[in-house]
VOSE-366733 format. One line per 8 residues: number of its first residue (from 1); their letters; for each residue x, y, z of N, C-alpha, C. Coordinates in nm, 3 decimals. Each point is the difference from the previous one (the first is absolute). Layout:
NUM) a) X:Y:Z:X:Y:Z:X:Y:Z ~ ...
end
This chain:
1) xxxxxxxx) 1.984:-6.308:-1.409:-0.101:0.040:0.097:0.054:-0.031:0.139 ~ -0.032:0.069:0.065:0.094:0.020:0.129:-0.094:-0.012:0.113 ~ -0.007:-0.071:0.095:-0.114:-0.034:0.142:0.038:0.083:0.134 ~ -0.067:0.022:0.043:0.019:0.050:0.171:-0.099:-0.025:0.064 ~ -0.017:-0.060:0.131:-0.065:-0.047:0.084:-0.003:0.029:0.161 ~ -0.069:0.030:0.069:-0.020:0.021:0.144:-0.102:-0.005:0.070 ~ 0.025:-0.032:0.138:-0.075:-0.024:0.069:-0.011:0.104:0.109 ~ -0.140:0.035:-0.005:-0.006:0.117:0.139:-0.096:-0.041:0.087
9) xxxxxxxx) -0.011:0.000:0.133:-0.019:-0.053:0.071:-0.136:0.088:0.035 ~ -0.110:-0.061:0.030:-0.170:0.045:0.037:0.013:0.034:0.151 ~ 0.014:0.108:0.070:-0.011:-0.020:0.117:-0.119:-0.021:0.072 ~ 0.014:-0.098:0.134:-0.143:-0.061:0.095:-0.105:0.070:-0.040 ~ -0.085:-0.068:-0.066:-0.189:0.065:0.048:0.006:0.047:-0.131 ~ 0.073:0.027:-0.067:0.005:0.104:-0.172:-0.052:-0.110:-0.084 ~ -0.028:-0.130:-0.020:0.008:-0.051:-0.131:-0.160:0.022:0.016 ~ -0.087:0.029:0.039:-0.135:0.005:-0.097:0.033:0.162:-0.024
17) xxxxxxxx) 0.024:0.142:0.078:0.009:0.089:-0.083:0.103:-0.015:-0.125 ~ 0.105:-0.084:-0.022:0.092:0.007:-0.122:-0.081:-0.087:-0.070 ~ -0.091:-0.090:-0.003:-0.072:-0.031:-0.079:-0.112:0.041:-0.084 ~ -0.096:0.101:0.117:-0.082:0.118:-0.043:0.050:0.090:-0.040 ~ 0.107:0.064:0.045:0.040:0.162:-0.054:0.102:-0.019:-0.129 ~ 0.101:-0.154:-0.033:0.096:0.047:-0.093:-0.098:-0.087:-0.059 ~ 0.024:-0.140:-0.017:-0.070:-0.095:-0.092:-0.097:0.036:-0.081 ~ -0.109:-0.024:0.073:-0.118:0.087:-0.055:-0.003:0.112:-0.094
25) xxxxxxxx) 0.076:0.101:0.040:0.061:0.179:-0.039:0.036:-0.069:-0.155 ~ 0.098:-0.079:0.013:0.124:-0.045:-0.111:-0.081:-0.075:-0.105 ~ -0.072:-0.121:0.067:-0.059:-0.065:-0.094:-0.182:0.023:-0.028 ~ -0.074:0.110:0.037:-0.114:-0.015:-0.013:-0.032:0.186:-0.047 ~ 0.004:0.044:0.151:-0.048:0.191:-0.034:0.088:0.016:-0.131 ~ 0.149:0.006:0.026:0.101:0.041:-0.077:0.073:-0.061:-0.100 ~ -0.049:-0.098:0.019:0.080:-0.104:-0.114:0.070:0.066:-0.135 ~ -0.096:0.043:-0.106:0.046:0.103:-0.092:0.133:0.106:0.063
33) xxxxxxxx) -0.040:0.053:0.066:0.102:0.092:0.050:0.153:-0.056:0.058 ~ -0.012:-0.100:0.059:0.123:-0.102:0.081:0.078:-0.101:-0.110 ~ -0.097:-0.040:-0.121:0.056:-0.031:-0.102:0.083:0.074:-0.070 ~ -0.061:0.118:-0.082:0.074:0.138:-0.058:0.178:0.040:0.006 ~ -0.074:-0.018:0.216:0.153:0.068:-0.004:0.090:-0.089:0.032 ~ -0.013:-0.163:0.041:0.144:-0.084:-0.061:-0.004:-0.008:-0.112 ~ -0.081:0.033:-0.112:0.030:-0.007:-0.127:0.112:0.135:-0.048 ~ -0.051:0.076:0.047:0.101:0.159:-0.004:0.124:-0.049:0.064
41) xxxxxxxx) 0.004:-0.076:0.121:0.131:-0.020:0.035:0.063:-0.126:-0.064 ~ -0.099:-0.072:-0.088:0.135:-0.064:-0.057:0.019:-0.191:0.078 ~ -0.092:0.014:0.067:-0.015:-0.111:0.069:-0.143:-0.076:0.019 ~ 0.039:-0.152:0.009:-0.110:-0.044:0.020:-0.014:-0.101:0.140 ~ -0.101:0.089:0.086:-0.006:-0.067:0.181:-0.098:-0.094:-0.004 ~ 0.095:-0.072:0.088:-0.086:-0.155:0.087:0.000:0.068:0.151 ~ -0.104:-0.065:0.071:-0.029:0.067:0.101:-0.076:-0.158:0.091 ~ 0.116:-0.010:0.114:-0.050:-0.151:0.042:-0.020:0.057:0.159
49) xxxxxxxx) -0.110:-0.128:0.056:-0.027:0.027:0.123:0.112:-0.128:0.086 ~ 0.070:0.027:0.062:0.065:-0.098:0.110:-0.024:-0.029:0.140 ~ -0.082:-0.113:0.024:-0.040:0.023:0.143:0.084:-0.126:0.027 ~ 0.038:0.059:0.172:0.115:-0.085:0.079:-0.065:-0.021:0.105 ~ 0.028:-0.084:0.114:-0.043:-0.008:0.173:0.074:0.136:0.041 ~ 0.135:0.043:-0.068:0.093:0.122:0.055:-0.059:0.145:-0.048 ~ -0.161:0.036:-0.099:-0.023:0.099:-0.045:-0.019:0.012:-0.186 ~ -0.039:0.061:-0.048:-0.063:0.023:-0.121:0.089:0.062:-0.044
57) xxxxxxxx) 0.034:-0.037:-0.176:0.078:0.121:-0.089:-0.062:0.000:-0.115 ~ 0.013:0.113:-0.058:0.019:0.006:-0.121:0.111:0.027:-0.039 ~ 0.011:-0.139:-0.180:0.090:-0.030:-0.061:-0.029:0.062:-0.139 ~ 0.058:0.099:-0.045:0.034:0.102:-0.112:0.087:-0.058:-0.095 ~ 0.009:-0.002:-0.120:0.051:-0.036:-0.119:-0.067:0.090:-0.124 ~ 0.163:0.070:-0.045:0.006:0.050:-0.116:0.051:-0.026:-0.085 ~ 0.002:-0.053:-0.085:0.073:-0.028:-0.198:-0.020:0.132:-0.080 ~ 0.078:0.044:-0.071:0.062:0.072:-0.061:0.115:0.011:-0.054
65) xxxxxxxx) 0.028:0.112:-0.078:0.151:0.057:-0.005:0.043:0.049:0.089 ~ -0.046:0.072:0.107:0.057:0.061:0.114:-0.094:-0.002:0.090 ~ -0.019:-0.134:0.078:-0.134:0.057:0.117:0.041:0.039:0.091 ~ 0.152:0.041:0.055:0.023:0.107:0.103:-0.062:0.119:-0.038 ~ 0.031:0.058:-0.139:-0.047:0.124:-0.021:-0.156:-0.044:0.003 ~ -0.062:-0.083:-0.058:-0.151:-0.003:-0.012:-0.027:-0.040:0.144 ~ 0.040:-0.003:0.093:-0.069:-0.011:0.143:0.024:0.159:0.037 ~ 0.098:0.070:-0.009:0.022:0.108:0.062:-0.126:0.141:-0.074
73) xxxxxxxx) 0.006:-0.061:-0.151:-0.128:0.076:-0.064:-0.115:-0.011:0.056 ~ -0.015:-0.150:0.073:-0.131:-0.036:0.009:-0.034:0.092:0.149 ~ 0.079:-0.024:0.118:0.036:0.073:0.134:-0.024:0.173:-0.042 ~ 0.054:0.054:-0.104:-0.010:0.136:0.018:-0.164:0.033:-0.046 ~ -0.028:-0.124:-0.111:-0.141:0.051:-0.085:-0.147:-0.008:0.164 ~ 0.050:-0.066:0.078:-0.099:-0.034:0.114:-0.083:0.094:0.037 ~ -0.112:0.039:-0.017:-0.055:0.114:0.011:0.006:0.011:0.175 ~ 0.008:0.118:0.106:0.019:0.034:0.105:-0.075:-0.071:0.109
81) xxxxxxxx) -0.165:-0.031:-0.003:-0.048:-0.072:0.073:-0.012:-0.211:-0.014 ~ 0.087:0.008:-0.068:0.051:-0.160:-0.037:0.130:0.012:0.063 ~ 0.062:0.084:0.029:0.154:-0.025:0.003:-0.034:0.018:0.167 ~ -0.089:0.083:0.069:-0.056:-0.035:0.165:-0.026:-0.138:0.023 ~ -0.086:-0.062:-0.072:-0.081:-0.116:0.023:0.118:-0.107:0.008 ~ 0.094:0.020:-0.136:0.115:-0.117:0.001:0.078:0.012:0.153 ~ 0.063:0.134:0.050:0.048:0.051:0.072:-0.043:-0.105:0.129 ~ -0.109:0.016:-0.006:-0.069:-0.049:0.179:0.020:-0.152:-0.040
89) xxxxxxxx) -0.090:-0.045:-0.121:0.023:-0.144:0.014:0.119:-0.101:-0.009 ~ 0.112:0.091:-0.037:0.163:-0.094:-0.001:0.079:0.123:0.108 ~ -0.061:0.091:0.004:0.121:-0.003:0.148:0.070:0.157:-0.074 ~ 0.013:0.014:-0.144:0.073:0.067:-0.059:-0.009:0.145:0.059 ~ 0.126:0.069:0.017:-0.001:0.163:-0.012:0.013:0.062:-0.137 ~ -0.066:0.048:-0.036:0.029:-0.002:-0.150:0.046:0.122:-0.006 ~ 0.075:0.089:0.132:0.060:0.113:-0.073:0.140:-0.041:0.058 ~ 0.066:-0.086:-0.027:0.117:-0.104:0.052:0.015:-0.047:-0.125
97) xxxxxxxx) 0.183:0.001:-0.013:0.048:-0.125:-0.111:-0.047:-0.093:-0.010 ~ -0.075:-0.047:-0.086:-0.005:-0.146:-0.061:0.109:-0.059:0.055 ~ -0.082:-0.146:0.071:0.149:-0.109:0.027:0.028:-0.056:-0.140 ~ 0.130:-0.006:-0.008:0.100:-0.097:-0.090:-0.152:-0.122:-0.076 ~ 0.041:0.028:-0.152:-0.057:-0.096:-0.045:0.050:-0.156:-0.008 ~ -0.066:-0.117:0.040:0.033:-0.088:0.033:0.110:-0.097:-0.116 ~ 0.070:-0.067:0.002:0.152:-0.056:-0.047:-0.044:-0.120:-0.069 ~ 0.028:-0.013:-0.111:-0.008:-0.174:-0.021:0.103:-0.054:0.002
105) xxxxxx) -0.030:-0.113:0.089:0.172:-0.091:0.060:0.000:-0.136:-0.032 ~ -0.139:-0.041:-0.111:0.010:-0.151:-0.120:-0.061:-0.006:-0.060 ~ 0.070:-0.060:-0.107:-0.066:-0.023:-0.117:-0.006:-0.113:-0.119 ~ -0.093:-0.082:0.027:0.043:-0.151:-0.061:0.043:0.003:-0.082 ~ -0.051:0.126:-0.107:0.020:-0.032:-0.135:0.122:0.094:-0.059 ~ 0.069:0.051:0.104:0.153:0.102:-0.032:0.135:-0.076:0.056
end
């Protein structure tokens, strides 16, 4: 089983809409539906809140056999007015390359 993890950054004034529009969406309206499809992709997400004095992130974690591919499933499955909402609240252009998925550089137990 294989992990991937990241952090994307909440931009100013966004964390109560990323709290109302994804959270909520993910774990309450949609839950059934947001479950489904990391199950289709093959992965299973943790979804953490990080608050700093320097700004808010969210911290993403996938386990799987492949959660590059099961994040990239999950990104295309985004239905159109979720993939706006993410858009405004991290900053994202979402008709732009994906930045580089993030590197693991330790590991206690390797």
């Amino acid at each position: 089983m294989a992990m991937l993890a990241m952090a994307i950054p909440i931009l100013p004034g966004m964390k109560e809409k990323w709290w109302k529009e994804v959270i909520e969406n993910f774990t309450v309206t949609n839950k059934a539906e947001t479950d489904a499809l990391r199950e289709e992709a093959g992965v299973h997400e943790r979804t953490f809140l990080q608050e700093t004095p320097n700004g808010d992130f969210v911290i993403l974690t996938f386990e799987g056999d492949d959660p590059a591919a099961g994040w990239a499933h999950i990104m295309q499955g985004m239905p159109p007015e979720m993939a706006d909402i993410v858009a405004e609240i991290h900053g994202f252009d979402m008709d732009a390359p994906p930045p580089p998925l993030p590197k693991l550089v330790y590991d206690s137990k390797a």
